[in-house]
N, C-alpha and C positions, 0 to 999 in steps of 0.2 A: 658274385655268385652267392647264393644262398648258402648260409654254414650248412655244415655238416649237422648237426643236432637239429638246426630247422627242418632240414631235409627230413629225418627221423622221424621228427614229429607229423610230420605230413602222410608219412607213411602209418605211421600208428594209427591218425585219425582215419586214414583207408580200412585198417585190419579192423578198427572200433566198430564200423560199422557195415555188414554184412552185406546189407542191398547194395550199398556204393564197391563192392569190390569187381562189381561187373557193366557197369551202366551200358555201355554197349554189347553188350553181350558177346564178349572176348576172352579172352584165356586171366585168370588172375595174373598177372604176370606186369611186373615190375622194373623198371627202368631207375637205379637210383644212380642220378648222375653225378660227379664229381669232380673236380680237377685233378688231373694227372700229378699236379705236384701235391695232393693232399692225401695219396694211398697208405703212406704209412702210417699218418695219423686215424687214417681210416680202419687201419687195420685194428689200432688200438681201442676204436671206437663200435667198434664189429662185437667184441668182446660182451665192452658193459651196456648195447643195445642188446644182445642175447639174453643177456641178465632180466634186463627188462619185458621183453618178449618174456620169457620167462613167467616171470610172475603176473602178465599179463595172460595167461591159463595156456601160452602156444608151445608145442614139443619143437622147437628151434632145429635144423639139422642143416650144416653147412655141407658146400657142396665146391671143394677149391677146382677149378679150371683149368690150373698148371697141373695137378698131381692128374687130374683126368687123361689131360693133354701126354703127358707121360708114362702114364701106367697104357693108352692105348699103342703110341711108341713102342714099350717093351712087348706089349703082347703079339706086335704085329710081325715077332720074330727077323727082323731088319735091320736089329741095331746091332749085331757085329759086325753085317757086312757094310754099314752105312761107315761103323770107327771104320776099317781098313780103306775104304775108300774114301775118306773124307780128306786127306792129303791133298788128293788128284785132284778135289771136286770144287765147282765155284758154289758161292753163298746160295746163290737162284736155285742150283742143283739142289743140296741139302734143306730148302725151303719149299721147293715142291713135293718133294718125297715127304716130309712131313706132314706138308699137306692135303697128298694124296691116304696117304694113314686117315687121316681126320675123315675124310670126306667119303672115302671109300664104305660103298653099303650103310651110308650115314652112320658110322662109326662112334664120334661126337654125339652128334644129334641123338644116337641110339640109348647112348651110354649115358647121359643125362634123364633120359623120358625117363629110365631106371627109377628115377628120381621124385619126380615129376608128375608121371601119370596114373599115380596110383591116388584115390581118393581117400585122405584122411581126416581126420577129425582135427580140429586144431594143429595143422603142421606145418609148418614156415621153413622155405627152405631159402636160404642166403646163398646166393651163387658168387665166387670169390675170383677172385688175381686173373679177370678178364684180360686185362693186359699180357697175358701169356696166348691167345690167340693171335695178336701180331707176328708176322706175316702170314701166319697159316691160315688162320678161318675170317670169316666176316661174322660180325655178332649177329648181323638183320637174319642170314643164315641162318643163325641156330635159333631164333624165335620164328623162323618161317617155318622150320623142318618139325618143330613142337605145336605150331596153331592147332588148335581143338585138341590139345592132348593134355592139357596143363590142369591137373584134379585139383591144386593146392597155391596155398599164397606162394609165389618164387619171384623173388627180388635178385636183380642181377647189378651186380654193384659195374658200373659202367665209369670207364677213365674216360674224360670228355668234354667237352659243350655240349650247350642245347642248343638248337637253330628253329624256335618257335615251337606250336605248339607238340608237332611231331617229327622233326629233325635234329640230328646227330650230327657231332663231329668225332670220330672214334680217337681216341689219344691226343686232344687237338690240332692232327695232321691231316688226317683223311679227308677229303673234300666233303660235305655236306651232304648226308641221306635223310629224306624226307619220308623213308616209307613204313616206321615204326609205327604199330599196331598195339603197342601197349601203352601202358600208363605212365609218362616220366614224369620222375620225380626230381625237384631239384633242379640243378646247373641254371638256375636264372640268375641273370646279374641284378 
């Protein structure tokens, strides 16, 4: 698999240059793939790629996917009845409810565009700890539920393989989706 820093660089040379951030005329929107066992390293790497960004003229603004995932949890006034019930309840139980949280009225999807659909000048948004969608959302989902909304560069740090030019393996469990529409970067051997 391509390091990590490669991967970066491939990205950078995207942001460098303007006409290439669209060639099909798709959403800016980013696929950076990596191995599931390289996240923490990634995480440390998130840091001084901002730095860079940075000083490369972009307002950097991350965008973590657990704390999303969570803060729509708490808002969705659910979660004392879920503790008191969660004794009784099987796994599948507490995994749909959550993921009816998510999905309901595009919930996710919504609370991301936040993010996303507003058109700024130099703004790079880093989408973080994807892996906190397992079992709840499907990623292809929430880049399906954003098509033609995406104003700004958004790089989704993706735990995974590639499977050619447009195919996923999400955590390297999930069977093989071929239907990604944006740009990946990375995960090649």
């Amino acid at each position: 698999m391509l390091s990590l820093d490669k991967t970066f660089d491939e990205l950078s040379g995207q942001l460098s240059h303007p006409e290439l951030l669209n060639p099909a005329r798709s959403d800016p929107f980013f696929y950076f793939v990596h191995s599931p066992a390289e996240t923490v390293l990634l995480k440390q790497k998130i840091v001084v790629w901002s730095s860079a960004l940075t000083n490369q003229g972009w307002k950097v603004e991350r965008l973590s996917l657990a704390r999303e995932l969570w803060k729509l949890v708490a808002e969705s006034g659910r979660w004392e009845q879920w503790l008191s019930l969660e004794p009784n309840c099987e796994v599948q139980e507490l995994n749909e409810a959550i993921s009816d949280v998510l999905s309901s009225n595009n919930a996710l999807i919504e609370s991301i565009a936040k993010h996303v659909s507003v058109e700024r000048e130099r703004v790079i948004v880093l989408i973080t700890e994807t892996a906190a969608l397992h079992p709840y959302f499907r990623v292809r989902s929430l880049e399906s539920g954003l098509h033609n909304r995406v104003k700004v560069p958004t790089v989704l740090f993706y735990p995974g393989r590639r499977s050619g030019q447009y195919g996923l393996h999400f955590l390297d469990f999930y069977d093989f989706d071929g239907n990604y529409r944006a740009t990946l970067l990375g995960g090649i051997e």
